[in-house]
C-alpha positions as CSV (number, residue, x, y, z in Angstrom):
1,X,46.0,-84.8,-137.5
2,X,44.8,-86.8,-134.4
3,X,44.1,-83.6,-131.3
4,X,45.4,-86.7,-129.3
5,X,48.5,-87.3,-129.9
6,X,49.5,-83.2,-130.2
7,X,51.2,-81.6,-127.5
8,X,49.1,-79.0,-127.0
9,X,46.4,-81.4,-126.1
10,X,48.5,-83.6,-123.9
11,X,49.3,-80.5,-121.6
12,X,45.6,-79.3,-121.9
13,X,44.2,-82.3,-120.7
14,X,46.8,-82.8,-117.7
15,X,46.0,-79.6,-116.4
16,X,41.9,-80.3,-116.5
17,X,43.0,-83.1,-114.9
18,X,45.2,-81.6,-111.8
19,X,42.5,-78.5,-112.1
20,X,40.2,-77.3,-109.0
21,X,36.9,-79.3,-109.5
22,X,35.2,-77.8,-106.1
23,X,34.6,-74.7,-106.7
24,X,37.3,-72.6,-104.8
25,X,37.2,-69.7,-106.8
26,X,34.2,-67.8,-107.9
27,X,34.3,-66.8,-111.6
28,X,31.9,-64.6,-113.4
29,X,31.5,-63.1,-116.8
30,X,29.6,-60.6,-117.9
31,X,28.1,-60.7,-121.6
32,X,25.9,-59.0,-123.7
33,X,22.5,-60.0,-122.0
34,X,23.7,-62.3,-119.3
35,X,25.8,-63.4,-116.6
36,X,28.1,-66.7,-116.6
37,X,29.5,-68.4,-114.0
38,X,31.7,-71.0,-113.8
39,X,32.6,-71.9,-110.7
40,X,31.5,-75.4,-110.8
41,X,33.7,-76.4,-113.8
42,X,37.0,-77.6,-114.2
43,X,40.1,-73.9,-113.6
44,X,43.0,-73.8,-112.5
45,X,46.2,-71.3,-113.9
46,X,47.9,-74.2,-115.7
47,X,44.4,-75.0,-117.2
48,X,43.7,-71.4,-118.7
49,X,47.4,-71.2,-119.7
50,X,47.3,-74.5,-122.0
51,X,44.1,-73.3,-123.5
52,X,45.4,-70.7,-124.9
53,X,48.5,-72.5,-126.5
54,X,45.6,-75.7,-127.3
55,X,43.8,-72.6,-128.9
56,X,46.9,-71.8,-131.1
57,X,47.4,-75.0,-132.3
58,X,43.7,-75.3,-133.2
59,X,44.3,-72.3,-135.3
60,X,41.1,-70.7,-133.1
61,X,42.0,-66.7,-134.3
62,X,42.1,-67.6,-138.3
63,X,39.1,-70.1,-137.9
64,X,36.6,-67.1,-135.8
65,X,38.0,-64.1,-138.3
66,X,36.9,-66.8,-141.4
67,X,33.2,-67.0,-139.7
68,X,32.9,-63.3,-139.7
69,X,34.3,-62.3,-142.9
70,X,32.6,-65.0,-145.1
71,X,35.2,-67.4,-145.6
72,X,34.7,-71.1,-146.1
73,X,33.7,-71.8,-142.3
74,X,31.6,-75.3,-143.4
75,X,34.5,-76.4,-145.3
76,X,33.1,-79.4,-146.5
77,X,30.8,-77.8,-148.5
78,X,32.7,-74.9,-149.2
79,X,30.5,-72.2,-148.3
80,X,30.6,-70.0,-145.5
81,X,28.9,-70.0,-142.5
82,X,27.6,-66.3,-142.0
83,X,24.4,-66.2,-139.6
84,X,26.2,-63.6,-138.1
85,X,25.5,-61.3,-140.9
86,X,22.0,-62.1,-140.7
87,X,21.5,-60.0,-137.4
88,X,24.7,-57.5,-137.8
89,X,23.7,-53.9,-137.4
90,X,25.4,-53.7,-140.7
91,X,26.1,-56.8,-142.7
92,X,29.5,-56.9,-144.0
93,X,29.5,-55.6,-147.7
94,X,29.7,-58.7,-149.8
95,X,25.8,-60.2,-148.7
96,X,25.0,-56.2,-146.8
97,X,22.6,-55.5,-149.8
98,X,20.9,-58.5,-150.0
99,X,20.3,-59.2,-146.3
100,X,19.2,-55.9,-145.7
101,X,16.6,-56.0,-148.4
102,X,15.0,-59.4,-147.7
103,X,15.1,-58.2,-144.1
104,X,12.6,-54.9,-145.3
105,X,11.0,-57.1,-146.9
106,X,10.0,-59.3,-144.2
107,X,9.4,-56.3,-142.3
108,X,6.8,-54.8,-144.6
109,X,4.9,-57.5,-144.7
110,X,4.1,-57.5,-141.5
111,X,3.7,-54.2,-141.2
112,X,1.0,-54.5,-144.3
113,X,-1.0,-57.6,-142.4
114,X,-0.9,-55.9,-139.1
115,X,-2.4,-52.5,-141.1
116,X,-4.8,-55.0,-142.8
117,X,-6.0,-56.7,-139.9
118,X,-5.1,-60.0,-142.3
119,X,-4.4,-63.5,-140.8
120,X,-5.5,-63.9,-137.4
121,X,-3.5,-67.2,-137.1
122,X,-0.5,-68.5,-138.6
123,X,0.2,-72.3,-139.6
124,X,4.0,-72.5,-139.8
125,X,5.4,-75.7,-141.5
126,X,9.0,-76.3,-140.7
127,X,11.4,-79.2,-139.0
128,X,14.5,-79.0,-137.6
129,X,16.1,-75.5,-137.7
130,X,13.4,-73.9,-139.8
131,X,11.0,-75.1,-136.6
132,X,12.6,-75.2,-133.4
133,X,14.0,-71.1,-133.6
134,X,10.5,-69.9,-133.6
135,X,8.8,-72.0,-132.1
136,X,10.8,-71.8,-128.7
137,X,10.7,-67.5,-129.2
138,X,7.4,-67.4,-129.2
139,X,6.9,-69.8,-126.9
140,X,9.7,-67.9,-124.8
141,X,8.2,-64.5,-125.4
142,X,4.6,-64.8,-125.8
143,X,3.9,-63.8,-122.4
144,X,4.2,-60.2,-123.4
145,X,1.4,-60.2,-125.9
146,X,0.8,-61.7,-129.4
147,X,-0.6,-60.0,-132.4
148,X,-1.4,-63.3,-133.8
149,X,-1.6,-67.3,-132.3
150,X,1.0,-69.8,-134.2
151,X,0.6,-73.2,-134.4
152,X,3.6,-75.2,-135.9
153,X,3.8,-78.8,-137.3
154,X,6.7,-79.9,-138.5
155,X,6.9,-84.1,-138.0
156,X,5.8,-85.8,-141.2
157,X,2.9,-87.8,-139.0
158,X,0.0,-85.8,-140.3
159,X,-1.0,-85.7,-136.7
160,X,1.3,-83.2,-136.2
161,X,-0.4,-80.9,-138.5
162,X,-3.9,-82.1,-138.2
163,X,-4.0,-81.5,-134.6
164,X,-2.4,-77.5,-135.4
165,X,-5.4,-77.2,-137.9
166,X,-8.2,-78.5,-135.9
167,X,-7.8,-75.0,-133.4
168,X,-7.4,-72.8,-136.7
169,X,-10.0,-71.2,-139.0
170,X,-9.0,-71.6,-142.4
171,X,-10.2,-68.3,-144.0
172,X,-8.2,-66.6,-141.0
173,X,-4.7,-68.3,-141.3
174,X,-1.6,-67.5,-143.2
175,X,0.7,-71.3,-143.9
176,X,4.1,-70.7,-143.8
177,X,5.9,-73.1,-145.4
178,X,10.1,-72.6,-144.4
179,X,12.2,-75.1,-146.4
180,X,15.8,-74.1,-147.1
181,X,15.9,-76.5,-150.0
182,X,12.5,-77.0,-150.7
183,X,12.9,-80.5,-151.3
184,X,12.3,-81.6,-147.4
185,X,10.2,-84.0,-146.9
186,X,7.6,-82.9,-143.5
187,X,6.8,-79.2,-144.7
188,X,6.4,-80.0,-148.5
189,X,4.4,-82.9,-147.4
190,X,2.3,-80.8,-144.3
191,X,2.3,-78.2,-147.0
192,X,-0.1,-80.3,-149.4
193,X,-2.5,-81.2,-146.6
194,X,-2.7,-78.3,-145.4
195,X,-3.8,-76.5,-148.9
196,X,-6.5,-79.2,-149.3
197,X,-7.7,-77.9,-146.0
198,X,-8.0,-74.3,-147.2
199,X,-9.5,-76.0,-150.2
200,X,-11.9,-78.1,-148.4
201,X,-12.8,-75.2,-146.3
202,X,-13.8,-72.8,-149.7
203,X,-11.2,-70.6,-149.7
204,X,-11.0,-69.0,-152.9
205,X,-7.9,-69.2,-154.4
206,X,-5.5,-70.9,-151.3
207,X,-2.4,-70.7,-152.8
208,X,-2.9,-66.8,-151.7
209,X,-2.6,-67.9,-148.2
210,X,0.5,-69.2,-148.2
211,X,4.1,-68.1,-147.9
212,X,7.7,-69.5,-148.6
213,X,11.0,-69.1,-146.7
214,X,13.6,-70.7,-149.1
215,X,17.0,-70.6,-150.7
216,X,14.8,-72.8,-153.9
217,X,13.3,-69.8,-154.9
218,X,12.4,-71.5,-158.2
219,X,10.9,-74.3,-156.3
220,X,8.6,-72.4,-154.2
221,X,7.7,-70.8,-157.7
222,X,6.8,-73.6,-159.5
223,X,4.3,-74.6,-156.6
224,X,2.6,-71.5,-157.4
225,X,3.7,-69.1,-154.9
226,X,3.6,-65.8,-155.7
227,X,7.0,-63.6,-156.2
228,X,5.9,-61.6,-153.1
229,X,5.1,-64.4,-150.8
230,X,8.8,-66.1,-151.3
231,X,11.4,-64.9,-148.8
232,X,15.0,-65.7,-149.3
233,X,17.7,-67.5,-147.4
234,X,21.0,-68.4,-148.9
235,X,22.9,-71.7,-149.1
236,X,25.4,-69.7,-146.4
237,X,22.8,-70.3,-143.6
238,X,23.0,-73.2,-142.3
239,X,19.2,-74.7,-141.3
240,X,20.0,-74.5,-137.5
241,X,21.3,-71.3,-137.4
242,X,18.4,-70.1,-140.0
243,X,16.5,-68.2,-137.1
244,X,17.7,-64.7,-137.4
245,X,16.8,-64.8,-141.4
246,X,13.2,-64.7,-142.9
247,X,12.6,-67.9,-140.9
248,X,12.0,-65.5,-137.9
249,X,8.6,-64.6,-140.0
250,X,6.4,-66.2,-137.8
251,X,8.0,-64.8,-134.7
252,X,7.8,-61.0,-136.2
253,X,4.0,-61.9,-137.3
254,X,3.7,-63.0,-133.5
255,X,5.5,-60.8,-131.6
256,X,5.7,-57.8,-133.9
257,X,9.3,-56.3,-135.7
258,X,10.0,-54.5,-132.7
259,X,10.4,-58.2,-130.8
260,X,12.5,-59.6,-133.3
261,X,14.6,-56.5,-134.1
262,X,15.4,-56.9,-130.3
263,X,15.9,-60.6,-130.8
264,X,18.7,-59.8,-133.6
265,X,20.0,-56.9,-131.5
266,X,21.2,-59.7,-128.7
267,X,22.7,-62.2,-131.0
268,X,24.6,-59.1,-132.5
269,X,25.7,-57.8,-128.9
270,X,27.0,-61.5,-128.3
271,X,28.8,-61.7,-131.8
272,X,30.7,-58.2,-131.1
273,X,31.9,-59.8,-127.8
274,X,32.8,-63.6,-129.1
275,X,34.5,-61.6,-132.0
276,X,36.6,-58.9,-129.3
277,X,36.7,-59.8,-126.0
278,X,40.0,-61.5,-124.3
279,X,39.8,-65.1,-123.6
280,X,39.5,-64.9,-120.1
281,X,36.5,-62.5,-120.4
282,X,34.9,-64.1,-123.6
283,X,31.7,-65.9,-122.6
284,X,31.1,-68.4,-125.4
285,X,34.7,-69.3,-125.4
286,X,35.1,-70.3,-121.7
287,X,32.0,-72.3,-121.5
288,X,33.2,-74.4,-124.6
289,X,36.6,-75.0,-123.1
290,X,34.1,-76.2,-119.9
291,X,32.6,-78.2,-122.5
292,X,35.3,-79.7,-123.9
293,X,37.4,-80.7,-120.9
294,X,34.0,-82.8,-119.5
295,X,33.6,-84.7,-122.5
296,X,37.0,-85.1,-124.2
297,X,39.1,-85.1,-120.8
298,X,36.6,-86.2,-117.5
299,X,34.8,-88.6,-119.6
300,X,31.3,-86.6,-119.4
301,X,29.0,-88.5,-122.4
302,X,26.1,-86.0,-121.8
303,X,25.4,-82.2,-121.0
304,X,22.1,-81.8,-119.4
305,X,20.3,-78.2,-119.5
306,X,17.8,-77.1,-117.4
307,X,15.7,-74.0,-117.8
308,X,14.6,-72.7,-114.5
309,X,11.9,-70.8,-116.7
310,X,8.7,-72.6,-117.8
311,X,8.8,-70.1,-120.7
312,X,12.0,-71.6,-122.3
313,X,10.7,-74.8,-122.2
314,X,11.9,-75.4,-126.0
315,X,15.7,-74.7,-125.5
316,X,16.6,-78.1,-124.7
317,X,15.3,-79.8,-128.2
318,X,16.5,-76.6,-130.0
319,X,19.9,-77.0,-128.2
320,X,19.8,-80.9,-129.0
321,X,19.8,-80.0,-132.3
322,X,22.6,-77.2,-132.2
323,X,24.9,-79.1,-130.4
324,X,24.6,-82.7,-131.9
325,X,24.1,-81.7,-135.2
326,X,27.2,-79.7,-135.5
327,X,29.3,-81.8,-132.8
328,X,28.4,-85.5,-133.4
329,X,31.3,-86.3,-135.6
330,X,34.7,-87.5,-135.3
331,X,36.5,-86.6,-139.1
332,X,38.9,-83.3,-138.7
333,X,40.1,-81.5,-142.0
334,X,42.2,-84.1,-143.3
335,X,39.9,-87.1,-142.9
336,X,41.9,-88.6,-139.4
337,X,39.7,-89.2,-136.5
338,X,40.2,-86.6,-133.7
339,X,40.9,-89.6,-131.3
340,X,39.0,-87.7,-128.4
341,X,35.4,-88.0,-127.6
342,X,33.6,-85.3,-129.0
343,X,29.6,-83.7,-128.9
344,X,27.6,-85.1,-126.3
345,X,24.3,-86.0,-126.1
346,X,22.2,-82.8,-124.9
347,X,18.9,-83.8,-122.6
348,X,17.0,-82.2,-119.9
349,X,14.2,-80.2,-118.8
350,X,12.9,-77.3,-117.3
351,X,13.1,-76.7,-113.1
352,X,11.7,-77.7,-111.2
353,X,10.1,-80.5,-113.0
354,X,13.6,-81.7,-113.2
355,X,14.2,-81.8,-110.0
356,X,11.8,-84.8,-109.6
357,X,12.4,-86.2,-112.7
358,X,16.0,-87.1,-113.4
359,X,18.4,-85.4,-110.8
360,X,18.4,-88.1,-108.4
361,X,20.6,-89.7,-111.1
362,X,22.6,-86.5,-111.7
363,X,23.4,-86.7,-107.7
364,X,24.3,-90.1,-107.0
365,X,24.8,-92.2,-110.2
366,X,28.3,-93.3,-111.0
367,X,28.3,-91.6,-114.3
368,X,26.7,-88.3,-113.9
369,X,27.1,-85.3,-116.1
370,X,27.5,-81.6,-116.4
371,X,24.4,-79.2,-116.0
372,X,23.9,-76.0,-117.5
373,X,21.4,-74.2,-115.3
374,X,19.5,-71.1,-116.7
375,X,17.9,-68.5,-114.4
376,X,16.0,-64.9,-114.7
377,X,16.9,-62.8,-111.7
378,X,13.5,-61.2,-112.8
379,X,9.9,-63.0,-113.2
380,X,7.5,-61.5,-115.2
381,X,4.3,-63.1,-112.9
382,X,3.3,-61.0,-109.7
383,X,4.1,-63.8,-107.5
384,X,7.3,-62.8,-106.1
385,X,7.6,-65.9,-103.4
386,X,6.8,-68.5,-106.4
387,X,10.4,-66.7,-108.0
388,X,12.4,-66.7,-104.8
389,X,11.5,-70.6,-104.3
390,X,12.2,-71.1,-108.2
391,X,16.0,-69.0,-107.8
392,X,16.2,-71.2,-104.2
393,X,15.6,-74.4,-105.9
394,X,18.3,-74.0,-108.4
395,X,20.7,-72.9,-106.6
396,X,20.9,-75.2,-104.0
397,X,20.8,-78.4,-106.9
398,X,23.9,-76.6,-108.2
399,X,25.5,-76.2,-105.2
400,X,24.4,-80.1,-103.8
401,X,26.0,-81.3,-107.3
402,X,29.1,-79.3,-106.2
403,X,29.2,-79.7,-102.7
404,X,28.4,-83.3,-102.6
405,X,28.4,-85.2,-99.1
406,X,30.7,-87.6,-97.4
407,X,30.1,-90.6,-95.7
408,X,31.3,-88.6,-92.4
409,X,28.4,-85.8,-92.9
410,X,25.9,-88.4,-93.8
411,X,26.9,-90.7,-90.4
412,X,26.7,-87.3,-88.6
413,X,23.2,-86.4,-90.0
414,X,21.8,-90.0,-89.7
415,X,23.1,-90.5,-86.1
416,X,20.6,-88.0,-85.2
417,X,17.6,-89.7,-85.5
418,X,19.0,-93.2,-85.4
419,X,19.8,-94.9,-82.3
420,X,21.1,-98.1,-83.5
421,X,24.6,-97.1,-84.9
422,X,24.6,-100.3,-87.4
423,X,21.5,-98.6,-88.8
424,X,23.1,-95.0,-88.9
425,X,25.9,-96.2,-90.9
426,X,24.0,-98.4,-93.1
427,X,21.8,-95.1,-94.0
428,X,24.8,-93.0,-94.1
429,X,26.0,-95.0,-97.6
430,X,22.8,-94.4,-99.3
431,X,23.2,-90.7,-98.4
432,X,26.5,-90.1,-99.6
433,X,27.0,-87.8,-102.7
434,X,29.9,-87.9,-104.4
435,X,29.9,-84.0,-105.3
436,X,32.5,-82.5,-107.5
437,X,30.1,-82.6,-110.8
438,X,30.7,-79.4,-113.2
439,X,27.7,-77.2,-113.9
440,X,27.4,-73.8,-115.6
441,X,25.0,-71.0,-114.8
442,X,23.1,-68.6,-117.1
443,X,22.0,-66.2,-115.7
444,X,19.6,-63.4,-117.7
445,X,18.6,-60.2,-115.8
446,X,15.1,-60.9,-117.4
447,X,13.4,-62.5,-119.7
448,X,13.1,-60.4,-123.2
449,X,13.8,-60.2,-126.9
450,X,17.5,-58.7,-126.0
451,X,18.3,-61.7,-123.7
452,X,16.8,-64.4,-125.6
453,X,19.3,-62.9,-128.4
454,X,22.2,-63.2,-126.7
455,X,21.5,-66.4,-125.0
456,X,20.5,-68.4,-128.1
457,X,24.2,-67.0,-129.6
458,X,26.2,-67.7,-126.8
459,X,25.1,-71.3,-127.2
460,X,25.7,-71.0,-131.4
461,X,29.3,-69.4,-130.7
462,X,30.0,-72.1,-128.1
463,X,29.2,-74.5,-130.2
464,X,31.4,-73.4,-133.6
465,X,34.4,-73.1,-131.2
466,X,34.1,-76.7,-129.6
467,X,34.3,-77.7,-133.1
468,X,37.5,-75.8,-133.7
469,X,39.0,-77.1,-130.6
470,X,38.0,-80.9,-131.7
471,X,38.9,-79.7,-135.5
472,X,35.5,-80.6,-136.9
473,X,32.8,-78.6,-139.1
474,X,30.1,-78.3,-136.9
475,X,28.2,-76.5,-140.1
476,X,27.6,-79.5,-141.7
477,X,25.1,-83.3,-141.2
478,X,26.1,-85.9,-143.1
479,X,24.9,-88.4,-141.5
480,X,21.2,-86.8,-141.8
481,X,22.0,-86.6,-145.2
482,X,22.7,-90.7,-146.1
483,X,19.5,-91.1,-143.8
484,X,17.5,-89.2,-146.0
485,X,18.9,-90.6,-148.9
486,X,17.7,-94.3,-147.5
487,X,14.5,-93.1,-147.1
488,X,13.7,-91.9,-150.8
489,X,14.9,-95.0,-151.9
490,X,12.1,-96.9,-149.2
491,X,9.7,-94.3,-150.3
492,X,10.2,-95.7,-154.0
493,X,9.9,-99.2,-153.2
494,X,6.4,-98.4,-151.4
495,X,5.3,-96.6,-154.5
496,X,6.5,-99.5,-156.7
497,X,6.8,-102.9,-154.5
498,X,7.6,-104.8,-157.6
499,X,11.1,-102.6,-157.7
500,X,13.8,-103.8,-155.8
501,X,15.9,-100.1,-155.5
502,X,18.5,-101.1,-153.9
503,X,19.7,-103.9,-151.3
504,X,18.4,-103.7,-148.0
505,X,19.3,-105.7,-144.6
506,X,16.5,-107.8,-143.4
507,X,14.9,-106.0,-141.2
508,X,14.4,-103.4,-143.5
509,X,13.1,-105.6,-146.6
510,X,10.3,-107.5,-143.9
511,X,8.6,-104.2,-143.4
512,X,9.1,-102.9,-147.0
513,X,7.3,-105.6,-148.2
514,X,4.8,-106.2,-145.4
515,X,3.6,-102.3,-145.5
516,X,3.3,-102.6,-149.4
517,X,0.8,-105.6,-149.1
518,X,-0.7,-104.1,-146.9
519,X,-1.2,-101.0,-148.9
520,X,-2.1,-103.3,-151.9
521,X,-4.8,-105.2,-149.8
């Protein structure tokens, strides 16, 4: 059914409409972890009241109770969608014995390489979900200490992964190759170069030095991996929500189990209140309605996020791939289109670099678009001014973006310095901001495992209700599927140019055939 035409809709959207847009009344929520405040978006009574009857319709209760209890949340593929279990104190009984155990077992073996003193460096071949998790915790959390450096490559250029290897001794380094399927292209391929380096370099027997993460256990088998060097994922994770399984390896190699037991401790904390707490007071929940009313009602086509935190520098590309992965689609249950824009495209960058970057656009441009801002009340650096110019900075973008300025305020600021009143109000145009533009802010008491947690679910929990809301599976990719698809058809036409496997456009068949003559030459 068409969220369009339904009633519940119609009154939803009306209210975001007529709703408060300037930020008359401060609202905060306190979460697991972190702080939210939404004063800069879209609230009004009328709004809150038709979200909850849009929420009803949407059948929000059923849909949340079938992602915690293992029901068939990615109901395309009629599996569930249970990362939750993955970090739960206590998994629920149905998968509690066999997430538990691979969850030892990920712990032992760190605790055996740390007791070892084995693998000074870790190579970690992944791409998409099985990358960007660890690779922004680490990056995010290094600052405390590291037990061991990791290096990732995930893109199928072998640039990628020669320029990890080049800073890596071979005898010293464990490759980590995390492939839910096995079959993915970049780390099987990244895989085989790097075992020629280990090769190359003399090492014994290299296949020892190397490690699977992988719902293809019998894949990662036949390519000679030992039973003990295979970790487990199930076809119930989905690949970007695949942190808080054995994918985490290289982040409890890095940071140690205590880090990632933390890490797992904050998702949970944010799952317990996504799962209990009222609407009103439920975190996740409020920023997707935010979400929803700037794309689907104010006409928003982006959400921007900037970190003011150098450290999470990789939350925007890992929230790229949370958010339009799961929301770029339009098909609900039954096939219809949800005739409302849905998933935006997610950009940005950490503060301030932003700042002078892209938020000239964000002020003035016709379009705009919303901002999430993320903050740490607490640095972990000694330079206390630095943090108080960072928390400044931030602040006063989100309150310019809110604020705005009229063409009165500009006249009166320009006719200060400029005697000529024709070129007071000429200035005064160009300094006009149209204000009113919906932001969010984040904000973490300090930067830690914990935090991090609940932070990175918040944005997972917001996510899976938007979908609900639109009535779309945001645990499925389709479209990255039919890519992929394409491209091992191209990949047998290189191999074989005198096969034709299927029709091409143009475009396509030019540089098929110009590339295989060039490899024949």
């Amino acid at each position: 059914m068409s969220l369009l035409n339904s009633p519940a809709w119609n009154r939803f959207a009306t209210a975001a409409r007529n709703a408060d847009r300037r930020g008359e009344q401060l609202r905060l929520i306190n979460a697991p972890g972190l702080r939210l405040d939404l004063t800069a978006q879209a609230h009004s009574p009328a709004l809150q009241e038709a979200a909850v009857a849009l929420l009803e319709q949407q059948g929000f209760e059923a849909a949340r109770a079938q992602l915690f209890d293992g029901g068939d949340a990615n109901w395309t593929e009629q599996r569930p969608a249970w990362h939750t279990a993955l970090r739960a104190p206590q998994p629920p009984a149905q998968v509690a014995a066999a997430v538990l155990a691979e969850r030892e077992r990920v712990r032992q073996f760190v605790r055996e390489a740390d007791a070892a003193k084995r693998y000074r460096c870790v190579l970690h071949l992944g791409i998409g979900g099985s990358d960007w998790g660890p690779r922004l915790v680490n990056r995010a959390l290094r600052y405390g200490g590291i037990h061991r450096e990791v290096h990732f490559a995930s893109n199928v250029d072998s640039h990628s992964v020669a320029d990890a290897m080049v800073r890596l001794d071979p005898h010293e380094t464990l490759v980590i190759v995390a492939s839910k399927s096995f079959t993915t292209t970049e780390p099987l391929a990244n895989a085989e170069v790097a075992m020629n380096w280990l090769r190359d370099a003399g090492v014994a027997d290299p296949i020892k030095q190397v490690v699977a993460v992988t719902a293809n256990v019998e894949a990662a088998l036949n390519l000679g991996i030992s039973p003990d060097h295979i970790f487990q994922i199930w076809d119930w994770v989905g690949g970007r929500y695949s942190l808080w399984s054995a994918i985490g390896l290289p982040v409890a190699l890095a940071l140690g189990n205590d880090t990632f037991d933390q890490l797992l401790a904050g998702a949970a904390a944010m799952d317990e209140h996504f799962h209990h707490a009222p609407l009103a007071e439920n975190a996740p929940l409020q920023l997707a309605l935010a979400g929803v009313v700037n794309r689907s009602v104010l006409g928003f086509d982006s959400l921007v996020i900037t970190p003011y935190d150098s450290r999470l520098f990789h939350v925007v590309p890992w929230a790229q791939q949370l958010e339009m992965e799961s929301l770029g689609k339009v098909a609900t249950a039954d096939g219809s289109p949800t005739g409302v824009p849905t998933g935006p495209a997610v950009w940005g960058m950490p503060g301030t670099d932003c700042q002078h970057t892209f938020f000239q656009w964000l002020h003035q441009d016709a379009a705009g678009a919303p901002v999430d801002f993320i903050l740490c009340e607490q640095p972990d650096h000694a330079y206390a001014r630095h943090h108080e110019l960072l928390i400044a900075n931030c602040l006063a973008q989100r309150a310019a973006l809110l604020r705005g300025k009229s063409f009165e305020e500009a006249l009166a600021e320009t006719s200060q310095v400029e005697a000529d009143p024709a070129r007071a109000r000429l200035l005064a145009q160009h300094k006009v901001h149209p204000g009113g533009r919906p932001s969010s802010l984040i904000v973490l008491p300090h930067l830690e495992a914990y935090t991090l947690g609940a932070l990175l679910a918040l944005y997972e929990h917001k996510v899976f209700a938007q979908g609900v809301i639109w009535g779309i599976n945001p645990f499925d990719q389709w479209g990255v599927e039919f890519g992929k698809a394409l491209a091992k058809n191209i990949i047998r036409e290189l191999d074989a140019p005198s096969q034709q496997v299927a029709p091409q456009d143009p475009s396509t068949r030019f540089w098929i055939d110009a590339i295989a003559r060039r490899h024949q030459d």
